[in-house]
N, C-alpha and C positions, 0 to 999 in steps of 0.2 A: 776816501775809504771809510771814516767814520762818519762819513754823511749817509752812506748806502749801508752801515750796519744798523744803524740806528733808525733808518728805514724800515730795513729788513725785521728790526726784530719788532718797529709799531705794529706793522702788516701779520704777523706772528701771533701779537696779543690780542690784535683784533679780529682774527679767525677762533681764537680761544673763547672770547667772549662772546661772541656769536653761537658755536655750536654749544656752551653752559647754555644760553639762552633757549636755542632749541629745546635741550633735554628739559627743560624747564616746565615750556609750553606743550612738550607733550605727554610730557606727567601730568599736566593739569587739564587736558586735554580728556584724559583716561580714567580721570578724578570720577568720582561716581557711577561708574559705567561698572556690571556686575559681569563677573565672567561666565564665559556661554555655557550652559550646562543644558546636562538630558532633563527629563521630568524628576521634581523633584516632590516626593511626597510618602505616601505606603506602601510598598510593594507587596503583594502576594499571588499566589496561584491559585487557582480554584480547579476541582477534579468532578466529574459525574460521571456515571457508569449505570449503563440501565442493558436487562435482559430481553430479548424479541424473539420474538419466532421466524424461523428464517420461510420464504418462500416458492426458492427457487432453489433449485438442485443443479449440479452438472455433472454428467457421465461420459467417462471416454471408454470406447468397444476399440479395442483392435481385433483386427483377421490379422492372421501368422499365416502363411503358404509356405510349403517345402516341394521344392521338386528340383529335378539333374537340369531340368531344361528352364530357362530363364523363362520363356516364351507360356510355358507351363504354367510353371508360379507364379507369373502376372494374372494371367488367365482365370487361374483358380480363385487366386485370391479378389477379382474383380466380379468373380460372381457369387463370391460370399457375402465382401461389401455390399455389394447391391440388395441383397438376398436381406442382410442387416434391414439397412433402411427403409425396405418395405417392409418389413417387420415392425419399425418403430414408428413408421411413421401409421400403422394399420392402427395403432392402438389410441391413436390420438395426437402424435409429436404433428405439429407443423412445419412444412420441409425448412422454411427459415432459422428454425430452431437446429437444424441437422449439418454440423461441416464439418469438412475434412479435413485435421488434425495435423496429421504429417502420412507422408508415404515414402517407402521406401522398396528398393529391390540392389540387393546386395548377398555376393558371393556366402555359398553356405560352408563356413566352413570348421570342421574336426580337430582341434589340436592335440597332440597325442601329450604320454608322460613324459618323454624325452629331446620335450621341444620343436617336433615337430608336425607340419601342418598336412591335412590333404583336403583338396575341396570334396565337399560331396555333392553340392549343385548349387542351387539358389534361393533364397530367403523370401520373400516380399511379405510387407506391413504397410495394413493401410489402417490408421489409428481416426476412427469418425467420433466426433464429441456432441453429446445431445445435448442441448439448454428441456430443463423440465420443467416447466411451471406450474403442474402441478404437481406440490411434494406428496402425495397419494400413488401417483404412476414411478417413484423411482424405481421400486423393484420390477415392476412390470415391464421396466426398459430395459433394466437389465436380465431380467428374463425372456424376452422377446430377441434380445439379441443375442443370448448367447445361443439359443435353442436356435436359431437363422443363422451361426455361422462364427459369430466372433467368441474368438476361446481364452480371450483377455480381457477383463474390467481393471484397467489401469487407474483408473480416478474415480473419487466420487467428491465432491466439497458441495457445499450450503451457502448459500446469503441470502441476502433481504433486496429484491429487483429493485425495487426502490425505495431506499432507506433517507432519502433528503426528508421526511418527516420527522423520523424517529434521530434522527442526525442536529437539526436544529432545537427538539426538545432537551435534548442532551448537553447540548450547545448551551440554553438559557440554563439550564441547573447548574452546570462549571461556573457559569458567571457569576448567579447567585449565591453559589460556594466559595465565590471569591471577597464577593462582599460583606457576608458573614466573617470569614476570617477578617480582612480589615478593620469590619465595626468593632469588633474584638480587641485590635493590637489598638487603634483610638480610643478606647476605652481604659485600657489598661494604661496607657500613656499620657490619659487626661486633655486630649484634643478630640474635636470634633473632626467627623468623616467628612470628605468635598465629594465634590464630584470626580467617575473617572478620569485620568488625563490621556490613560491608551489603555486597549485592549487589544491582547495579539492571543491569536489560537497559536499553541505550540505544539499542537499534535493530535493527536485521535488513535483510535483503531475500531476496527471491527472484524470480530472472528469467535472462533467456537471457546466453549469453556470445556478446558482437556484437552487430547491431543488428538480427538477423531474425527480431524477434518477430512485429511485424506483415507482412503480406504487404503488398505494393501492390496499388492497387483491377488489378483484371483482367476484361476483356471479352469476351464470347463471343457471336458469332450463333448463335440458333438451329437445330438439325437441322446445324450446320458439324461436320467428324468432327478427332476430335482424338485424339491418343495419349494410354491411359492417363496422369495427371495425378501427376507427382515428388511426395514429400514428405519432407521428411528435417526432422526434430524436431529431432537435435542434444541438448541439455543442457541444464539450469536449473541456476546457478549461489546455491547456499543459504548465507548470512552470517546471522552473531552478532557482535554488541559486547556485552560490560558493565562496568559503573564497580564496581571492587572495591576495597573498604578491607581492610586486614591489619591487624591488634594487633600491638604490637611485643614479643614473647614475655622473657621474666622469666627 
């Protein structure tokens, strides 16, 4: 029996000894070696913002139809539609430019003060949206079409058709504004600027300056005469952010 305890307990000291030794070799192992880290260096953002003239316009025309008979106010309204789009398209829109929004035909109905309903026949809305390329013809769209038929300008909004120019100029000024601030905090901090080590865009926009993107819906009777129709575009307002890391130069 004190042959097997004193066995037991060599066998005991010499797993001790072993696993010291392990943790030994793998501290030594780990000796030198830095821990994993993100980019380490200057961070800042950089911001530009540049004003454009926008090019392109979009208009949505609804026709409203009311009639008892569903079959009616399809009807009506499908020759107003129509009646629209050669209107717009007489003026110069190309039919590519011309689609159909949403349509609708749905119960008309009367809700009284005390809660209660009665139909009085049937609705139909066919909502056509124009693409304008040229911002010269928006009033004229919208005057061509309400004078054909449609008795709703529900939208009117502005951009730039193709803004990946004015988008990438914008683009290198954020950077440039990123750099500036860096050479900046390098200086103040008595090191030298490196090269970047990441550049991430964290955002953009583009849109009006104010709140006159959208028009408010507006109403027109039929055959009523109205004055050439205003339209002033104004500006589109184009932003960049990006997160820039610097190296801290040597």
């Amino acid at each position: 029996m004190n042959t097997d305890h004193a066995r037991s307990g060599w066998l005991c000291g010499v797993a001790i000894v072993l696993a010291i030794v392990a943790i030994v070799l793998a501290a030594v192992a780990m000796r030198g070696k830095a821990p994993s880290m993100g980019p380490v260096g200057i961070n800042v953002s950089g911001h530009s913002d540049r004003m454009a003239d926008p090019d392109t316009a979009y208009v949505s025309l609804a026709v409203v139809t009311r009639d008892k008979s569903p079959k009616q106010a399809a009807e009506m309204n499908a020759r107003a539609a129509q009646a629209v789009t050669n209107a717009v398209t007489a003026i110069g829109i190309a039919k590519k430019d011309i689609q159909t929004q949403g349509y609708s035909l749905q119960p008309w109905i009367n809700y009284t003060k005390r809660g209660g309903e009665k139909q009085l026949g049937y609705v139909a809305r066919n909502t056509v949206g124009v693409t304008v390329r040229d911002i010269k013809k928006v009033g004229d769209v919208m005057d061509a079409g309400t004078r054909a038929g449609a008795n709703s300008v529900e939208g009117l909004s502005f951009a730039i058709g193709d803004d990946a120019k004015v988008r990438r100029e914008v683009l290198a000024a954020a950077v440039e504004n990123a750099r500036e601030k860096a050479q900046a905090v390098a200086k103040a901090a008595g090191v030298k600027l490196g090269a970047p080590v990441s550049i991430e865009e964290s955002g953009g926009y583009l849109g009006p300056m104010g709140p006159a993107m959208e028009a408010p819906v507006a109403s027109r009777a039929k055959g009523q005469a109205y004055p050439k129709t205003p339209v002033a575009p104004g500006q589109l307002e184009v932003t960049c952010n990006v997160d820039t890391t610097f190296a801290i130069g040597r």
